[in-house]
N, C-alpha and C positions, 0 to 999 in steps of 0.2 A: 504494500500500500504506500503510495507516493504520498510525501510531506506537502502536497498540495492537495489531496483528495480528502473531502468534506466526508467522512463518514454517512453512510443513509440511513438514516431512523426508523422504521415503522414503529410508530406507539399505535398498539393493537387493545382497545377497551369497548366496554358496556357488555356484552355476550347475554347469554337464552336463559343463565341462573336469577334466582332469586335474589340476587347482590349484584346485578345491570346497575342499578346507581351509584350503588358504594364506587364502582367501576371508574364509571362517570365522572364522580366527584375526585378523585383520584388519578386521573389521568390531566384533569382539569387542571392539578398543583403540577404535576410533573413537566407536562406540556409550558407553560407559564417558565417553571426553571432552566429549560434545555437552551444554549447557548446556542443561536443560529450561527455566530462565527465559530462555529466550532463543529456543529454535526447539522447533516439534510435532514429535517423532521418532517415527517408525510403521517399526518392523526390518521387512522383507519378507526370509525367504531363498528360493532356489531349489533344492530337490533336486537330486540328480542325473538323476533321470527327467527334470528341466524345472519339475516342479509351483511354481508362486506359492504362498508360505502365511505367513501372519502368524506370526510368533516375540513368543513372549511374556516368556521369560526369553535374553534376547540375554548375558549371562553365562555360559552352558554353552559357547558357543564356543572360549574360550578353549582354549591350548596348555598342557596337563596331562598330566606325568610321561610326555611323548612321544608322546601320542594325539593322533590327527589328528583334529578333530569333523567333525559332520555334519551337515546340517539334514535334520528328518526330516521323513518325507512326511504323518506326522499334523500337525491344524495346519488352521485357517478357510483355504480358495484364497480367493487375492485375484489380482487384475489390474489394470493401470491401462486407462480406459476410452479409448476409440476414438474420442469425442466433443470436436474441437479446442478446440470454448468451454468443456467442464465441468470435463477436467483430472482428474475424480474418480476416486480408488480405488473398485472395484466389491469386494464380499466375495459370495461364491458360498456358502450354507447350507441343506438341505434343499430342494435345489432352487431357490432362491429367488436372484435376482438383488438388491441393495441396493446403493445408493450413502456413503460415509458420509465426504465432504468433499474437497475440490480438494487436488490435490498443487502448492506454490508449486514445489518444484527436489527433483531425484533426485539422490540421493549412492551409482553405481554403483562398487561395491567389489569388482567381480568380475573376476577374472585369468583370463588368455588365451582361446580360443576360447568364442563365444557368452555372449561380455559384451565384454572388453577391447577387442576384435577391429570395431568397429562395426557386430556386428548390434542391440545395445541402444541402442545411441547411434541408430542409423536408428528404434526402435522408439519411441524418446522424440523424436526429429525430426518423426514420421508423427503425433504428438499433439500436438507447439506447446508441449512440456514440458522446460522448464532442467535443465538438468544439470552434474555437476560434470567437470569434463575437457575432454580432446579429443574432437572431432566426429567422424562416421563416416569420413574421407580419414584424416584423419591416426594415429585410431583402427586403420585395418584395415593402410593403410602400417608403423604402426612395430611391430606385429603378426609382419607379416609378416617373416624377416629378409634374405629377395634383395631383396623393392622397396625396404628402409629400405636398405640398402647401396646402390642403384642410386641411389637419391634425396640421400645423403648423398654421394656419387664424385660426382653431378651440380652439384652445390654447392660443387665444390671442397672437399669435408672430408676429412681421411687418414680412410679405413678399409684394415684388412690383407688378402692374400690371401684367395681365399674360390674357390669354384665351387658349382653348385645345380643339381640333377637331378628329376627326378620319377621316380615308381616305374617308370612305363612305360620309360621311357629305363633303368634301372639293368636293367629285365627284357630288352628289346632289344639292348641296346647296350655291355653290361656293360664289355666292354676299351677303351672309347672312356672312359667315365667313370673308370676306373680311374685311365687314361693322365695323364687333369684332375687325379683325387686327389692320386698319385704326382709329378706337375710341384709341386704343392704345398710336398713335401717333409715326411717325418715328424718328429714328432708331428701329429696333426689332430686338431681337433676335430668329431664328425657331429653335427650337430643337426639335430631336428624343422625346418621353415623357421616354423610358425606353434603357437610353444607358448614357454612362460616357468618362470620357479621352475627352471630347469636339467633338467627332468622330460625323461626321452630321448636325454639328451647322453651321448656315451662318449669318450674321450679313446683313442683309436689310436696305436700308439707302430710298428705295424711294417702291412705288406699282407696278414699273415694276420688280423690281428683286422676288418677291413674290413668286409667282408660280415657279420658278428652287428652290429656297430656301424651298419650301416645299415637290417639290417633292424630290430633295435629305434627307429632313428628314425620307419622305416615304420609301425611298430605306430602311432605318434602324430599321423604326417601322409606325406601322400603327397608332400610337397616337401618335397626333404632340401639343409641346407647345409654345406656344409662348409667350414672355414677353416683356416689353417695355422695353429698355434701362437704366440702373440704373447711376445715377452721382457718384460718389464718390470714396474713395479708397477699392480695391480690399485686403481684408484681412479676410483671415482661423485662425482658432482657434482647437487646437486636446482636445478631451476628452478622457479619458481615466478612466476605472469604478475602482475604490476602493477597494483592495484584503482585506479588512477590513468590507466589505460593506456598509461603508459612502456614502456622496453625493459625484458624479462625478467630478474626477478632471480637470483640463483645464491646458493649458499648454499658457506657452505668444506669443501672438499674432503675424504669421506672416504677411506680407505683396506681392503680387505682382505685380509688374510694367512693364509693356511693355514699351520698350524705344525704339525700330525701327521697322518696317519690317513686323508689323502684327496689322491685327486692333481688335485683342479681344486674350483672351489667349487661343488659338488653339490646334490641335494636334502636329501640325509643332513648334508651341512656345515651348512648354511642353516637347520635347522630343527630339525635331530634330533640334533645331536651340537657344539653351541657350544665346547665344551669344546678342541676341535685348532683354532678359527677367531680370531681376533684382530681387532678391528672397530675403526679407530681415528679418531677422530673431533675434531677437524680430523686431517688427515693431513700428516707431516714433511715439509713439502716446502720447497725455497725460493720468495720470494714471487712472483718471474717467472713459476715455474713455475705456482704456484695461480692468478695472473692469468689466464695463458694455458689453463689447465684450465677453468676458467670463462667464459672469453668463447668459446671452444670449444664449452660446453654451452647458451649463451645461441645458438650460430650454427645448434647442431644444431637445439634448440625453434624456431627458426623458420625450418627450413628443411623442413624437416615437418610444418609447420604445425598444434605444439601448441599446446592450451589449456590455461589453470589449473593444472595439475603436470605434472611430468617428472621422472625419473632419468636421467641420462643415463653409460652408464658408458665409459671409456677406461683405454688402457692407456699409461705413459710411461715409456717408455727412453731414458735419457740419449745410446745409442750412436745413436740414429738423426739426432741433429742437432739444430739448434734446440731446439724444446722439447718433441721426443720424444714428442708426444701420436698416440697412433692411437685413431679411436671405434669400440668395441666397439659398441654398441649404444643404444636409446632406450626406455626403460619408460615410457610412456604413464599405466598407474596401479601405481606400484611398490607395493612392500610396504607397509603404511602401520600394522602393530602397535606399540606406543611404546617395543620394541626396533630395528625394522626402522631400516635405514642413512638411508631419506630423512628420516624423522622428527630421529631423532637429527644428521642434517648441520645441520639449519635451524636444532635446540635450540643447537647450539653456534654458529651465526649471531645468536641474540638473539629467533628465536620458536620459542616454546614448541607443547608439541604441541595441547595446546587450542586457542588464538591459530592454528594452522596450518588444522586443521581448520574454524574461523571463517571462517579468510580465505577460502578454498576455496569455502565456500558465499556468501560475498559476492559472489565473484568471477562466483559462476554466477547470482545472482537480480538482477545488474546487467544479464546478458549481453542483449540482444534476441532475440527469437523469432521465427523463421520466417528469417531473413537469412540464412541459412548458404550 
């Protein structure tokens, strides 16, 4: 690559899951951050139908007075082309097929199924095209949240109580899964097994609420998880991989706390009502413990074998011993708007969110093709 060649961008956002706007809003900061003197940015979003179309004004996505955006289905279809040597965006006009230049690396910013999940990462693999993130294993793994639990328990990492059914089994077998829920011990949490953004989760406090609680996770997917309620404080940790290829960096630990109005951090917390949520960033903690919060999220990112970001969240209570850490979970491509927690951990690390978003694409147009 010549010291004169603009790098070409596709930021690829919005897609057919239930987190389209999270997408939106997020692509909205990134897009906004990316330095024209420095890389070709071409916004591609995804409908919710699926359709590819070129955005032209990528500022309408933003998060305004509570409105969730959308990408509309007006708009040139484009795709990326099928051809492993050309790499090229095709745009699709009056019938007409046209090529109109190679894509160097793809910056997929789309949240949970049919992006996050590695059917896009397989679609950019099947063309010999970089990308930014994790690959389609560790993609669909941390996705998922029985095999990210199964995979992290395999690893020797604490995760908490949990059990995981599919619909057929809850239709068949209903007092056998019950029996699992209830060994648990109330409160619980039912979650989707393969959805993010908190979209589907109910927090259960007795066995009468069970059954709505499950079927709304059904509405979202047909694997349901469930876990027991965790004590402690609510705190994320970003990793971020190495343009060096050292071990994973971490960034200091943030914190969050619900102070009104919701009884877990929700969709409504998260996005639509900041106001009851407290976001804190580094988070109070002592240094042992930040340490151990961090080499924790450095053990999760490779045991899962991510790439380029991570969020990794855990919960630490002092009553359990040592140093209290249980891992929640791994967001593969977390929130990335320049309020969202991974951004803001790094900024109070010493990089900033533009510099974050640089690294990211460094990270991917280093990476080799075809390896995986």
């Amino acid at each position: 690559m010549s010291s004169q060649h603009k790098p070409r961008v596709a930021v690829v956002f919005g897609g057919r899951s239930s987190e389209h706007a999270i997408s939106c809003v997020t692509a909205a900061g990134v897009l906004a951050a990316l330095d024209r003197d420095v890389y070709d940015v071409v916004p591609i979003g995804i409908t919710t139908g699926g359709r590819w179309v070129l955005v032209e004004d990528p500022s309408r996505f933003s998060l305004e007075d509570g409105k969730l955006p959308e990408v509309p289905a007006a708009g040139t279809p484009v795709s990326l082309s099928s051809d492993v040597d050309s790499k090229a965006l095709q745009r699709f006009e009056d019938g007409d097929v046209t090529e109109f230049g190679a894509v160097d690396v793809v910056l997929p910013l789309l949240h949970g199924p049919f992006g996050e999940d590695g059917t896009l990462q397989g679609l950019l693999e099947l063309s010999d095209t970089r990308y930014v993130g994790s690959g389609v294993l560790a993609s669909a793994a941390g996705m998922d949240k029985q095999v990210m639990k199964l995979l992290l328990a395999g690893q020797g990492l604490p995760v908490g109580p949990w059990t995981s059914f599919r619909a057929r089994r809850w239709n068949t077998d209903r007092a056998a899964v019950v029996a699992e829920v209830e060994a648990l011990g109330y409160p619980v949490f039912v979650k989707p097994a393969r959805a993010g953004s908190s979209i589907g989760i109910t927090r259960v406090t007795s066995p009468e609420g069970l059954e709505a609680a499950v079927a709304e996770a059904i509405s979202h997917d047909p694997k349901v998880v469930v876990e027991a309620a965790l004590v402690g404080r609510e705190i994320e940790c970003g990793v971020l991989e190495d343009l060096d290829g050292g071990e994973p960096l971490t960034s200091l630990p943030g914190e969050i706390e619900i102070v009104g109005g919701h009884d877990f951090y929700d969709f409504e917390a998260k996005y639509l009502d900041s106001g009851n949520v407290r976001l804190t960033c580094p988070a109070d903690l002592p240094d042992d413990v930040v340490a151990a919060v961090r080499s924790t999220a450095a053990r999760v990112f490779e045991a899962m074998g991510a790439e380029g970001l991570a969020r990794v969240d855990l919960f630490v209570d002092p009553t359990r011993g040592a140093d209290g850490i249980v891992v929640n979970e791994i967001n593969t491509m977390p929130g990335f708007t320049p309020f969202s927690m991974y951004p803001r951990m790094w900024a109070a690390t010493g990089v900033d969110y533009p510099e974050l978003v640089h690294r990211l694409l460094q990270l991917a147009l280093k990476r080799p093709t075809g390896l995986r």
